[in-house]
BAMAR-856560 format. One line per field, with one value per atom (N, C-alpha, C): residue number from 1; residue in one letter; y, z, x; atom name. Coordinates in nm, 3 decimals, padded with zeros to 5 digits. Last residue first. Layout:
N
pos NUM; ...;
code a; ...;
north Y; ...;
up Z; ...;
east X; ...;
site CA; ...;
***
This chain:
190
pos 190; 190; 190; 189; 189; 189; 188; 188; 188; 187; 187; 187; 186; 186; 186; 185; 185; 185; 184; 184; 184; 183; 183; 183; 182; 182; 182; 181; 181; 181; 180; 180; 180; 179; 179; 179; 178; 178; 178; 177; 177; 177; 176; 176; 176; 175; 175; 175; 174; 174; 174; 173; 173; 173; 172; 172; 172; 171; 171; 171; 170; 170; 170; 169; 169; 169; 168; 168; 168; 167; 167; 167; 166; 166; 166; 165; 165; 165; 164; 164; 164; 163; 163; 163; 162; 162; 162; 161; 161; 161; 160; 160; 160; 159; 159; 159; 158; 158; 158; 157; 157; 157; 156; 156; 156; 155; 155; 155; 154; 154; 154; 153; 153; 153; 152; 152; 152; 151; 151; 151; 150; 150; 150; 149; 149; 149; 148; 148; 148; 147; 147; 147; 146; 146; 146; 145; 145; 145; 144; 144; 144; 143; 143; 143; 142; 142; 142; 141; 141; 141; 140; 140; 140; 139; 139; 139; 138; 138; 138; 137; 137; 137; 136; 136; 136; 135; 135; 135; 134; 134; 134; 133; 133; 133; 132; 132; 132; 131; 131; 131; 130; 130; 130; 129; 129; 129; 128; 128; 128; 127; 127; 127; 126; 126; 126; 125; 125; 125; 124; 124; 124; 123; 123; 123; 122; 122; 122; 121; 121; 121; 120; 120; 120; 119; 119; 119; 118; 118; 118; 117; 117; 117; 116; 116; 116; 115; 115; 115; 114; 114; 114; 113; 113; 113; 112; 112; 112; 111; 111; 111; 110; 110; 110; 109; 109; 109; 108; 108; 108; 107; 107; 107; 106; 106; 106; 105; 105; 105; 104; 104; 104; 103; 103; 103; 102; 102; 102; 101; 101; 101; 100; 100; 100; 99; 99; 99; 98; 98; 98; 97; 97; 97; 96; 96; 96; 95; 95; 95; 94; 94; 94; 93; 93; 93; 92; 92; 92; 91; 91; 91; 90; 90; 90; 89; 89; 89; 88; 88; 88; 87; 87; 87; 86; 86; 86; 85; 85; 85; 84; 84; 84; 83; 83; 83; 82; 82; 82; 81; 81; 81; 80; 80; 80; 79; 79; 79; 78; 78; 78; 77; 77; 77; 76; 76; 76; 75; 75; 75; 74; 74; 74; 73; 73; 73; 72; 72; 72; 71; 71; 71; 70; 70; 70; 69; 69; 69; 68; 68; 68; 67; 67; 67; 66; 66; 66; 65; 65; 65; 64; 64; 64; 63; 63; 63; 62; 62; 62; 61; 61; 61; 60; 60; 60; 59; 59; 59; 58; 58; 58; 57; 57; 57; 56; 56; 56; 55; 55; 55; 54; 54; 54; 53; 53; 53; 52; 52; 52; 51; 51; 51; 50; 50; 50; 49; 49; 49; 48; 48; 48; 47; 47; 47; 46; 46; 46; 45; 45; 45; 44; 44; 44; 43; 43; 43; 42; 42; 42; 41; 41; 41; 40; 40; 40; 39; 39; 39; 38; 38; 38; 37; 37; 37; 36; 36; 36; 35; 35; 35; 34; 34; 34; 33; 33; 33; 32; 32; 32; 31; 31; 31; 30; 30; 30; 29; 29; 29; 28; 28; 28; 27; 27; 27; 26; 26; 26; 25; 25; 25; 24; 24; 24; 23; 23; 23; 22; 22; 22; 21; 21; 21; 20; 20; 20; 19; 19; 19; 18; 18; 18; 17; 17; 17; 16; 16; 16; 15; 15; 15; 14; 14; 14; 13; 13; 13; 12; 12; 12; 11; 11; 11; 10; 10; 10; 9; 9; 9; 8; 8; 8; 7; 7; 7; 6; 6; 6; 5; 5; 5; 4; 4; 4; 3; 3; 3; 2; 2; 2; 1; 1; 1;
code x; x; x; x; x; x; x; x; x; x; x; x; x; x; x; x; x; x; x; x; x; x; x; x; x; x; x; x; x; x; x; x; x; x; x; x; x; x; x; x; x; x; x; x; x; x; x; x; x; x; x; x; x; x; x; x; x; x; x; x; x; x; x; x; x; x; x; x; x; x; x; x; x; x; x; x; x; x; x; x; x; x; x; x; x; x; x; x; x; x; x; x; x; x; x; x; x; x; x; x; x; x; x; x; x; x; x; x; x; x; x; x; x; x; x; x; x; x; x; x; x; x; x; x; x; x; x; x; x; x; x; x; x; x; x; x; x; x; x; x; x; x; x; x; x; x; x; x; x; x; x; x; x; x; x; x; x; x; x; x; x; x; x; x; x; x; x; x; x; x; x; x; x; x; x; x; x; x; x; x; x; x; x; x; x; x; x; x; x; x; x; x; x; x; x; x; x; x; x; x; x; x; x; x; x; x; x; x; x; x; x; x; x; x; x; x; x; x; x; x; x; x; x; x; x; x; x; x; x; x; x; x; x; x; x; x; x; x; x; x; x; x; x; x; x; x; x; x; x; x; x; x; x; x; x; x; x; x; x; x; x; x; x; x; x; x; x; x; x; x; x; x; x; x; x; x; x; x; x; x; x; x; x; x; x; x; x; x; x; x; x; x; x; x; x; x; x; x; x; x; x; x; x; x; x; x; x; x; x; x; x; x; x; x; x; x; x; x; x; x; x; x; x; x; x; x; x; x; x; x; x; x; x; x; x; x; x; x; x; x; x; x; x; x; x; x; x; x; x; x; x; x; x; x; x; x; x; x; x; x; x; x; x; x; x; x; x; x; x; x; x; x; x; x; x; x; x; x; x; x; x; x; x; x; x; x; x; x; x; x; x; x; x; x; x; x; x; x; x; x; x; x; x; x; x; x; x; x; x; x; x; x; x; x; x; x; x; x; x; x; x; x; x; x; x; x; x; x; x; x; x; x; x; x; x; x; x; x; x; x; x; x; x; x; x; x; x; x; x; x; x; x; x; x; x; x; x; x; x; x; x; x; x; x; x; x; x; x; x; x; x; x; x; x; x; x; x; x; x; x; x; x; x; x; x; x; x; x; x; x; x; x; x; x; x; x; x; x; x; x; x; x; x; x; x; x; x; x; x; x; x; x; x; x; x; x; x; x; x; x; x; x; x; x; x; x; x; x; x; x; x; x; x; x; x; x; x; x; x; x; x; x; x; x; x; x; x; x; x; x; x; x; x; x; x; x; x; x; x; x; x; x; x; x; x; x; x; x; x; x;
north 01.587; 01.469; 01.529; 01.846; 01.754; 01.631; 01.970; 01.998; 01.941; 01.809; 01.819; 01.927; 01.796; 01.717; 01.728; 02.002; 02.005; 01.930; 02.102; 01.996; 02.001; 02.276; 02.304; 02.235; 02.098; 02.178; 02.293; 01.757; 01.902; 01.981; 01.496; 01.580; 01.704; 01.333; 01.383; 01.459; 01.264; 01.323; 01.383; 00.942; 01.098; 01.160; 00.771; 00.775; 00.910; 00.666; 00.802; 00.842; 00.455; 00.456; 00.582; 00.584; 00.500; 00.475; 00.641; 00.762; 00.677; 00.387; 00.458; 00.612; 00.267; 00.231; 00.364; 00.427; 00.404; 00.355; 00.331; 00.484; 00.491; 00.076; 00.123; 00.270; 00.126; 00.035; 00.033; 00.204; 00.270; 00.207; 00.029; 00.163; 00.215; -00.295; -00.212; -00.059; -00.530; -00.428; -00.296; -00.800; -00.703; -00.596; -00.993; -00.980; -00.861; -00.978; -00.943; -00.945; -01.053; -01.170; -01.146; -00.881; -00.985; -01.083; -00.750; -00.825; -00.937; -00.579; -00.722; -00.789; -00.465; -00.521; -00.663; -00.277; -00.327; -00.440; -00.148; -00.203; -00.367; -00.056; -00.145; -00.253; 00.191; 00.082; -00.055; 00.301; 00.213; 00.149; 00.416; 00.316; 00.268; 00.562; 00.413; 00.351; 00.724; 00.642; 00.559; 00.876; 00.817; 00.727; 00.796; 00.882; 00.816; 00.824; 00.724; 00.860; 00.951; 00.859; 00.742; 01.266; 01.244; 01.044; 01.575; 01.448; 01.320; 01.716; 01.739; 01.620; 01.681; 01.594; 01.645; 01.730; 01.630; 01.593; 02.077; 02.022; 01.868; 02.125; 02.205; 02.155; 01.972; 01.928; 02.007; 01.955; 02.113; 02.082; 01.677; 01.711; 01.843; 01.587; 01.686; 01.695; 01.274; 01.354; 01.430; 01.132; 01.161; 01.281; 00.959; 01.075; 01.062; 00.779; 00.724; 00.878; 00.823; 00.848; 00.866; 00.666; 00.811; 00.858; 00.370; 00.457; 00.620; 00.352; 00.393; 00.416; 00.230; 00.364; 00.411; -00.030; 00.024; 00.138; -00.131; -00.167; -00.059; -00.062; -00.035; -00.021; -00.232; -00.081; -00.054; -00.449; -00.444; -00.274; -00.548; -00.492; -00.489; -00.640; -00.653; -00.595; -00.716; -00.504; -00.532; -00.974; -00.914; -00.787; -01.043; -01.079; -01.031; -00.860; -00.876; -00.902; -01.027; -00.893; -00.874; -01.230; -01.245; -01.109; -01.172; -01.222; -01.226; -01.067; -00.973; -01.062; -01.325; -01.219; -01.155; -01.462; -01.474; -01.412; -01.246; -01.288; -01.336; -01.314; -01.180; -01.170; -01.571; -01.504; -01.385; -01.423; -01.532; -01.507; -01.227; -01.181; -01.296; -01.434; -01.310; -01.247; -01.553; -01.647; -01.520; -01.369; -01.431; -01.463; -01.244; -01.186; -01.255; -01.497; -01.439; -01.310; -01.519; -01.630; -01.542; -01.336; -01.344; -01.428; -01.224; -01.350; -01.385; -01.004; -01.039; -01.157; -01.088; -01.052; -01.111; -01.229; -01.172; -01.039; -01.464; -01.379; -01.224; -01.737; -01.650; -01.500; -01.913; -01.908; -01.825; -01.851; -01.845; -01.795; -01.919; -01.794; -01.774; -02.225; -02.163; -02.019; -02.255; -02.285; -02.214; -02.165; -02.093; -02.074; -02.359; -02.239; -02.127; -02.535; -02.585; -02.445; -02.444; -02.504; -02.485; -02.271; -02.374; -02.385; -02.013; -02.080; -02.147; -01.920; -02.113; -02.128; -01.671; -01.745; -01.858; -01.602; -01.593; -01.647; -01.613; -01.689; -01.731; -01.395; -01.520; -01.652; -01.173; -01.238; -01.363; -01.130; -01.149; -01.207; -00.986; -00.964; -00.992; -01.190; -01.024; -00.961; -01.371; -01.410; -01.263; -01.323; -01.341; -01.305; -01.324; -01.404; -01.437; -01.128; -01.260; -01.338; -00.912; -00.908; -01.038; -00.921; -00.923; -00.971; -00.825; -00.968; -01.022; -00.531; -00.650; -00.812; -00.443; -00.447; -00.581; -00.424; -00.568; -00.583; -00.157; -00.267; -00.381; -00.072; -00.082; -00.157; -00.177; -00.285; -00.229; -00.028; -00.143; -00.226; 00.222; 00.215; 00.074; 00.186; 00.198; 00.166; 00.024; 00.129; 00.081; -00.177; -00.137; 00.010; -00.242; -00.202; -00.222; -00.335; -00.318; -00.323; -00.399; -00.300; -00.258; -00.590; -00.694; -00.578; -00.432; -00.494; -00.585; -00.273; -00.221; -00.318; -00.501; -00.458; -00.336; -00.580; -00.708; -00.602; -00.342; -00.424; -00.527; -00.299; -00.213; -00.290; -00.517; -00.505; -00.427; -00.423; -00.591; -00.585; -00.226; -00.228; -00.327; -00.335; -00.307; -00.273; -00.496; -00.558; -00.486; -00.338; -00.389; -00.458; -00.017; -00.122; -00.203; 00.305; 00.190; 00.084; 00.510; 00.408; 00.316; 00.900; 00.757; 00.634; 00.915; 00.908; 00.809; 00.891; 00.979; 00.975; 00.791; 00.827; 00.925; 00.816; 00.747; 00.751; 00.971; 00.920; 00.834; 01.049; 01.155; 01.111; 00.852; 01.017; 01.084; 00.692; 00.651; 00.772; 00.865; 00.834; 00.762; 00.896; 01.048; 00.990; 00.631; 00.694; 00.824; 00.593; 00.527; 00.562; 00.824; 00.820; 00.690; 00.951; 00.862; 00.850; 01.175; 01.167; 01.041; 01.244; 01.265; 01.284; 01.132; 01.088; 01.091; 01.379; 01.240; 01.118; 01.614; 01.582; 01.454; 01.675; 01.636; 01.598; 01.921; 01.798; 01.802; 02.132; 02.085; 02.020; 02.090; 02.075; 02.062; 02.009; 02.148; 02.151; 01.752; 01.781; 01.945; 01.783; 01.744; 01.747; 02.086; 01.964; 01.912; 02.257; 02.251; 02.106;
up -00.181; -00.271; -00.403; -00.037; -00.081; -00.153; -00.057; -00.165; -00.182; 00.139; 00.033; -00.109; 00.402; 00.283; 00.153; 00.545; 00.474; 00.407; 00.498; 00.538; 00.513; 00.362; 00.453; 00.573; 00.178; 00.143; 00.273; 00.321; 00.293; 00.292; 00.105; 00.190; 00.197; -00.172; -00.043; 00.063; -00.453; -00.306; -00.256; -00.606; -00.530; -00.407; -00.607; -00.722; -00.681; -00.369; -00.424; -00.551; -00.236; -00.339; -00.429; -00.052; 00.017; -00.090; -00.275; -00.124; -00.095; -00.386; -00.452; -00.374; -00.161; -00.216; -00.283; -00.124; -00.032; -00.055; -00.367; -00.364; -00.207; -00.312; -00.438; -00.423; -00.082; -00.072; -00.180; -00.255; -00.181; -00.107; -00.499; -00.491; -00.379; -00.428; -00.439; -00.444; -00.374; -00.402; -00.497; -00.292; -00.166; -00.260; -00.572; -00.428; -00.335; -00.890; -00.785; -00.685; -01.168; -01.075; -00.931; -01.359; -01.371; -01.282; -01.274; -01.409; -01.419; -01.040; -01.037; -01.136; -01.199; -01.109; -01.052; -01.310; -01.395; -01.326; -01.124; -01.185; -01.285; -00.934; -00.858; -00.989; -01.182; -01.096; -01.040; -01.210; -01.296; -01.275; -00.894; -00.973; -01.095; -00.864; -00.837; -00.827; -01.097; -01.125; -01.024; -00.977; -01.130; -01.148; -00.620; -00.737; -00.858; -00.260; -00.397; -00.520; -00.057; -00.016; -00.165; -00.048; -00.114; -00.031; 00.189; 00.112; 00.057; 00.319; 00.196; 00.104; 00.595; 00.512; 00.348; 00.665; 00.652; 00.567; 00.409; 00.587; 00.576; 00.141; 00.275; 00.374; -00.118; 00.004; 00.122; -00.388; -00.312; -00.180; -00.590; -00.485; -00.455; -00.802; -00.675; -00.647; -00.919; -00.973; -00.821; -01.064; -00.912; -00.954; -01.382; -01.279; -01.170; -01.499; -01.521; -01.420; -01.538; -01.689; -01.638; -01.333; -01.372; -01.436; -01.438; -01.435; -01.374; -01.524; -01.605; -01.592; -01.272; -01.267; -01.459; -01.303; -01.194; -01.221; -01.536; -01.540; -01.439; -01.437; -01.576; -01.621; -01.160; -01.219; -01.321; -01.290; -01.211; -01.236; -01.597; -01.422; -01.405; -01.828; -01.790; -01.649; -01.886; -01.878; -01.894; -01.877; -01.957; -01.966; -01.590; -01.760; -01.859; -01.403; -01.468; -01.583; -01.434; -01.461; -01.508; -01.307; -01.427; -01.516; -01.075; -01.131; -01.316; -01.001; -00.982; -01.073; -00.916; -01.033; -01.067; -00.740; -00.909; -00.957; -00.528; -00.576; -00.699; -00.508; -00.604; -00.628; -00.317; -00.513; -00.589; -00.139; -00.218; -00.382; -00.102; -00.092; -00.108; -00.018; -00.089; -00.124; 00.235; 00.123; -00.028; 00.388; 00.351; 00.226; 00.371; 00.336; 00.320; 00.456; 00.330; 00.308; 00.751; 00.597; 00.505; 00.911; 00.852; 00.718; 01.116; 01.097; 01.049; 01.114; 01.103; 01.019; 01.286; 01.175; 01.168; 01.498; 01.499; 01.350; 01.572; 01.603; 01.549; 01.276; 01.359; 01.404; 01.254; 01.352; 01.427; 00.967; 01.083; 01.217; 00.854; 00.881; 01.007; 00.892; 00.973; 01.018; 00.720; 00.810; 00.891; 00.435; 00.533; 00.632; 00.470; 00.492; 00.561; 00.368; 00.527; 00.557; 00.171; 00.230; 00.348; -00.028; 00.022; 00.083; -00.169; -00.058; -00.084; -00.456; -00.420; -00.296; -00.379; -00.498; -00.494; -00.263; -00.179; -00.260; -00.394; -00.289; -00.261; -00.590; -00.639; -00.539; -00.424; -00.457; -00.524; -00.159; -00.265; -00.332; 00.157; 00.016; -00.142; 00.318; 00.293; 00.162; 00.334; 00.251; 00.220; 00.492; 00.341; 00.265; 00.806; 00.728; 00.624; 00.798; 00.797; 00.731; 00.743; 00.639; 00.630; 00.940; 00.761; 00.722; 01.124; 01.142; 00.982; 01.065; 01.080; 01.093; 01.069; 00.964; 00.944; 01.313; 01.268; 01.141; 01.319; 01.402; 01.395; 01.089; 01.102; 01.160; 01.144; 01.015; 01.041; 01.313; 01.345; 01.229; 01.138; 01.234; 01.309; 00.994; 00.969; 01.060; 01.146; 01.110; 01.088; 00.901; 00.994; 01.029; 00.667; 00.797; 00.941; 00.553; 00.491; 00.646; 00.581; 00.618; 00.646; 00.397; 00.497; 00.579; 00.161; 00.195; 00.298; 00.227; 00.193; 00.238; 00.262; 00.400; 00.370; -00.018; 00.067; 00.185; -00.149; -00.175; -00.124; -00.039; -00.028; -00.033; -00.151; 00.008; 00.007; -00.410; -00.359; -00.215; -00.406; -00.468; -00.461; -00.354; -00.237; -00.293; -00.590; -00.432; -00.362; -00.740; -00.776; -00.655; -00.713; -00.750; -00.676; -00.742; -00.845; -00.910; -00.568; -00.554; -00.668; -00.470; -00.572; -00.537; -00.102; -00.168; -00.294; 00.050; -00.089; -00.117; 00.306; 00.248; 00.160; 00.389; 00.345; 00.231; 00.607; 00.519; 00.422; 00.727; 00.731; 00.649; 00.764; 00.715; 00.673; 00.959; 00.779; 00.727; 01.163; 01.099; 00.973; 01.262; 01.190; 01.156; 01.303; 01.256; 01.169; 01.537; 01.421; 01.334; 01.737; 01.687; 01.556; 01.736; 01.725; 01.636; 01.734; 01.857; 01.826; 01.414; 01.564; 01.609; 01.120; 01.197; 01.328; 01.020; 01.030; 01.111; 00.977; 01.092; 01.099; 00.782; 00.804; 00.902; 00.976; 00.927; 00.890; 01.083; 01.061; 00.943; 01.291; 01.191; 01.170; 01.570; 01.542; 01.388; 01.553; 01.620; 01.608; 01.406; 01.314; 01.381; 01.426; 01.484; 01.410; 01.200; 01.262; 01.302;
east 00.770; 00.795; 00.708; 00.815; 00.933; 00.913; 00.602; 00.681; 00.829; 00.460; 00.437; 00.507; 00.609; 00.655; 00.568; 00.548; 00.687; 00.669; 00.177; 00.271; 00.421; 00.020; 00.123; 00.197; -00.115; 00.007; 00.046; -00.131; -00.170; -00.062; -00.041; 00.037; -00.042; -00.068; -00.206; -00.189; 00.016; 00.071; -00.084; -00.021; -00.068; -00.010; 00.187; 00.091; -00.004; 00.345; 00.393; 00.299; 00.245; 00.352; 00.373; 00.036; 00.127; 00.284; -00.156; -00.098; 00.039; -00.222; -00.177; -00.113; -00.313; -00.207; -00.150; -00.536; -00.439; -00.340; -00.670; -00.629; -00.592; -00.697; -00.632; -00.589; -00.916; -00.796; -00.668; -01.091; -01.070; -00.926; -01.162; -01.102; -01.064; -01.052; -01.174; -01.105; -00.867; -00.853; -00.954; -00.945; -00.879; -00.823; -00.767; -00.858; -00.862; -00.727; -00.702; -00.773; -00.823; -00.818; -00.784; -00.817; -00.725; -00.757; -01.050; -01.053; -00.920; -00.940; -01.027; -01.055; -00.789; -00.700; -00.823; -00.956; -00.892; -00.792; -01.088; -01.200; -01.059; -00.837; -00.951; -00.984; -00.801; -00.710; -00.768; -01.012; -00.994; -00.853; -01.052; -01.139; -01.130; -00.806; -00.837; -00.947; -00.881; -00.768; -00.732; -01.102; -01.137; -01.007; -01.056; -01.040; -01.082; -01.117; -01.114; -01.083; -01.107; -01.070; -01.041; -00.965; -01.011; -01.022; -00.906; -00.800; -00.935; -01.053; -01.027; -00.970; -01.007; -01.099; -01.140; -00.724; -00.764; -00.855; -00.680; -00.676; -00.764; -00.641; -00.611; -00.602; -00.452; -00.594; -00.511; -00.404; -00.367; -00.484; -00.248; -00.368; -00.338; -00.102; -00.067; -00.184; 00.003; -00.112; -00.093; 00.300; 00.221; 00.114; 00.311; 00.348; 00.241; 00.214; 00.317; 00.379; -00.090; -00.033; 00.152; -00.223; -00.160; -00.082; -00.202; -00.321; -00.346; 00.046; -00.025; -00.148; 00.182; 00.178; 00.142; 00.106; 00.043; 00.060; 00.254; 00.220; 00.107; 00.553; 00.525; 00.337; 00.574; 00.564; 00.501; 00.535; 00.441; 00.444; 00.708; 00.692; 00.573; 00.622; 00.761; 00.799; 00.415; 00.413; 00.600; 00.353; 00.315; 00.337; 00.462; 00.555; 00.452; 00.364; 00.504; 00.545; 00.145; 00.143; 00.251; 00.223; 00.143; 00.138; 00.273; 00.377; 00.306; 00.050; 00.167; 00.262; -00.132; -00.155; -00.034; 00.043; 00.052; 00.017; -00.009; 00.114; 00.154; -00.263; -00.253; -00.068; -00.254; -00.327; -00.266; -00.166; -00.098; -00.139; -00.354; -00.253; -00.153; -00.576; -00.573; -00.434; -00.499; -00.566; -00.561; -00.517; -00.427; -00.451; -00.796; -00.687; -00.560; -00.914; -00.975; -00.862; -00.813; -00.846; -00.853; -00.676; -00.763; -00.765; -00.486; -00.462; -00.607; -00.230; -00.366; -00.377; 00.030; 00.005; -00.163; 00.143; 00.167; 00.174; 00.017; -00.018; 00.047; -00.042; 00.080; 00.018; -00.187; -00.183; -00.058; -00.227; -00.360; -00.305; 00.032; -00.028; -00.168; -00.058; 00.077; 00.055; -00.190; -00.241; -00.174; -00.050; -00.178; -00.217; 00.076; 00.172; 00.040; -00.034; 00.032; 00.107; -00.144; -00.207; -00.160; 00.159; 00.027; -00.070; 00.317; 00.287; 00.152; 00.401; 00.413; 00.360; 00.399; 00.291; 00.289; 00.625; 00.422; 00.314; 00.815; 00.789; 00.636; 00.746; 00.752; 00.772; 00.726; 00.578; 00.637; 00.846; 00.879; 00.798; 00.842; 00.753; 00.860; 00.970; 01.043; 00.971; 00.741; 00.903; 00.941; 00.593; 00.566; 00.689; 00.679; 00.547; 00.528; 00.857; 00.854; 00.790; 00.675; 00.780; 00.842; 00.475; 00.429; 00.571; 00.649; 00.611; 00.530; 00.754; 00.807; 00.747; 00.436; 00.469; 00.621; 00.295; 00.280; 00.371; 00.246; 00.306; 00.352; 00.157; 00.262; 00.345; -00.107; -00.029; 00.074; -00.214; -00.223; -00.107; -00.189; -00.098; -00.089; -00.440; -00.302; -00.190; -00.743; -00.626; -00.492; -00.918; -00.873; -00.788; -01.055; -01.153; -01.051; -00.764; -00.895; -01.004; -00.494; -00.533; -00.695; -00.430; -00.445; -00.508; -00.396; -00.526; -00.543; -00.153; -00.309; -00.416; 00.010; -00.014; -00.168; 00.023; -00.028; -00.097; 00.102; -00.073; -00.077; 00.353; 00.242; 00.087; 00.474; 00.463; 00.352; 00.461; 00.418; 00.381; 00.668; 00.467; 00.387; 00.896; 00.830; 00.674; 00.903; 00.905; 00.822; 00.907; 00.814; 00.816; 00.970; 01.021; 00.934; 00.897; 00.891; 00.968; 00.750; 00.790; 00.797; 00.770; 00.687; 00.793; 00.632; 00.729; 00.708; 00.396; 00.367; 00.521; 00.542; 00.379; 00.413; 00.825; 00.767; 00.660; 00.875; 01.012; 00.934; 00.716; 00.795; 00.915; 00.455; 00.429; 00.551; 00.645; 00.617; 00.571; 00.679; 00.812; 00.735; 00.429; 00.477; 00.615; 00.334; 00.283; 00.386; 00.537; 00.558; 00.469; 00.443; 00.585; 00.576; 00.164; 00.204; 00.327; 00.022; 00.117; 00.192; -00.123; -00.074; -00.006; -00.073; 00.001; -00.037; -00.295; -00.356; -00.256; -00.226; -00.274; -00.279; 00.127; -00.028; -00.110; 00.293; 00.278; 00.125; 00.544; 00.409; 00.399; 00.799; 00.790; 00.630; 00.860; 00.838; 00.790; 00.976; 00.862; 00.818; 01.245; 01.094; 00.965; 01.370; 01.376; 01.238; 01.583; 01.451; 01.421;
site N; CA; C; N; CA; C; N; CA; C; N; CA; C; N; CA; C; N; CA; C; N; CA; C; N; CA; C; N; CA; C; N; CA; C; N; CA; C; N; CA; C; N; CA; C; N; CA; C; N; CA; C; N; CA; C; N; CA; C; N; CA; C; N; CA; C; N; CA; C; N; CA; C; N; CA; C; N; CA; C; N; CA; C; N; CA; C; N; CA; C; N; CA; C; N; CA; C; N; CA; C; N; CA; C; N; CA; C; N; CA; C; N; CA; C; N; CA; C; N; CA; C; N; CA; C; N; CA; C; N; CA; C; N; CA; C; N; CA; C; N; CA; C; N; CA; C; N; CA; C; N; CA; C; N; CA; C; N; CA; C; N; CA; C; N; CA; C; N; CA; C; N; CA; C; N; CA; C; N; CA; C; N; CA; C; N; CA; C; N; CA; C; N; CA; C; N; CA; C; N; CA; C; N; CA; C; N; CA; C; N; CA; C; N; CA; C; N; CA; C; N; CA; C; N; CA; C; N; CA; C; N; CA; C; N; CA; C; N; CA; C; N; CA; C; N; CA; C; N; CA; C; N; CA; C; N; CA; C; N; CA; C; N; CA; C; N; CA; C; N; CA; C; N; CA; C; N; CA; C; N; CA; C; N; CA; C; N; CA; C; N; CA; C; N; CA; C; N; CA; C; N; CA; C; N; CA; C; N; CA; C; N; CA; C; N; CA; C; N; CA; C; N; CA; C; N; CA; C; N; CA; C; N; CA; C; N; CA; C; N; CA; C; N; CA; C; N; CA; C; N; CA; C; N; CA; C; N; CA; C; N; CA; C; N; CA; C; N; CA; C; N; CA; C; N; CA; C; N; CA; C; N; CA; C; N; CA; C; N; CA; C; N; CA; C; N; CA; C; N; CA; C; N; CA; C; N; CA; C; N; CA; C; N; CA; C; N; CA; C; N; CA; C; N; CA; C; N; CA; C; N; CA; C; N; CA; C; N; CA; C; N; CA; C; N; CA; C; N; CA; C; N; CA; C; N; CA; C; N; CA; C; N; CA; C; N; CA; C; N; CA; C; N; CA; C; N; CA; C; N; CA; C; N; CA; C; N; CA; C; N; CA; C; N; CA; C; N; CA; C; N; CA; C; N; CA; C; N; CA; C; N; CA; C; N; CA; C; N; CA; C; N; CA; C; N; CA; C; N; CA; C; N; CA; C; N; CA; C; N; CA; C; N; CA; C; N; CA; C; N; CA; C; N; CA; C; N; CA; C; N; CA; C; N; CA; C; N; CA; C; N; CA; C; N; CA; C; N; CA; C; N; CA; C; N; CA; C; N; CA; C; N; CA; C; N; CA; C; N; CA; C; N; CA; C; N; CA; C; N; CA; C; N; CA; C; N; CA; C; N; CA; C; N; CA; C; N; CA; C; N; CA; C; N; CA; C; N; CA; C; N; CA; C; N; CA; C; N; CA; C; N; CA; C; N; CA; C; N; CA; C; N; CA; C;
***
């Protein structure tokens, strides 16, 4: 079965890089700590925008912040900031940059206390993907009781740019809920 014949969640469209992260990606669990790094930079560089804008941009993120290695992104500076400003080719917002360094040490901080980041993020679903049964788009939930004590417990450490609703996009995005309506194919493939 060709994948354009295939039904999907609505929320991809028409949009070919859209229905390729929906189709290899979104709600697959994830637990290595790089890419759960990538996720909560491009979540919150995401924040009052659309998705599909950060895909675009997703190669030029990956430059930008050292192929998401937070122990890189935690030494960047001043002159590295500046640099970010001015690279078009990634939202080029102070207060999210500036954000997503920080939370680089948080992450690293985290680390050595859980010994991952994993270890660490997927205990606020007791360490499994919680199944949603969301019939059609606006069923799908935008926050939950586990990314608001995701959020609540992520700003106590010191995290920026991660309010529940931005947490429970992460948490869609790293396999922590499948949100796939169930007559999506992929909701009984992940």
């Amino acid at each position: 079965m060709a994948k354009t014949t295939l039904k999907r969640c609505a929320w991809p469209a028409d949009n070919p890089l859209m229905i390729e992260y929906h189709d290899t990606e979104w709600g697959v669990p994830v637990h290595d700590d790089r890419k759960l790094f990538e996720y909560m930079v491009l979540d919150g560089m995401q924040a009052g925008l659309n998705w599909s804008i950060i895909l675009k941009k997703r190669e030029n993120f990956r430059k930008a912040f050292a192929n998401f290695d937070p122990k890189k992104v935690a030494r960047f500076g001043e002159k590295k900031v500046q640099r970010l400003l001015c690279d078009a080719g990634i939202i080029r917002n102070k207060a999210k940059i500036r954000a997503a360094i920080e939370n680089a040490r948080h992450f690293l901080e985290v680390q050595k206390e859980f010994g991952s980041f994993d270890t660490y993020i997927w205990q606020f679903t007791g360490g499994k993907t919680v199944r949603h049964r969301c019939r059609k788009l606006e069923d799908i939930p935008a926050t939950s009781p586990e990314s608001d004590a995701m959020s609540k417990d992520l700003k106590a450490r010191g995290f920026k740019f991660v309010g529940s609703t931005i947490c429970y996009a992460f948490m869609q995005a790293a396999g922590m809920v499948n949100d796939h309506t169930v007559d999506c194919f992929r909701y009984k493939e992940v």
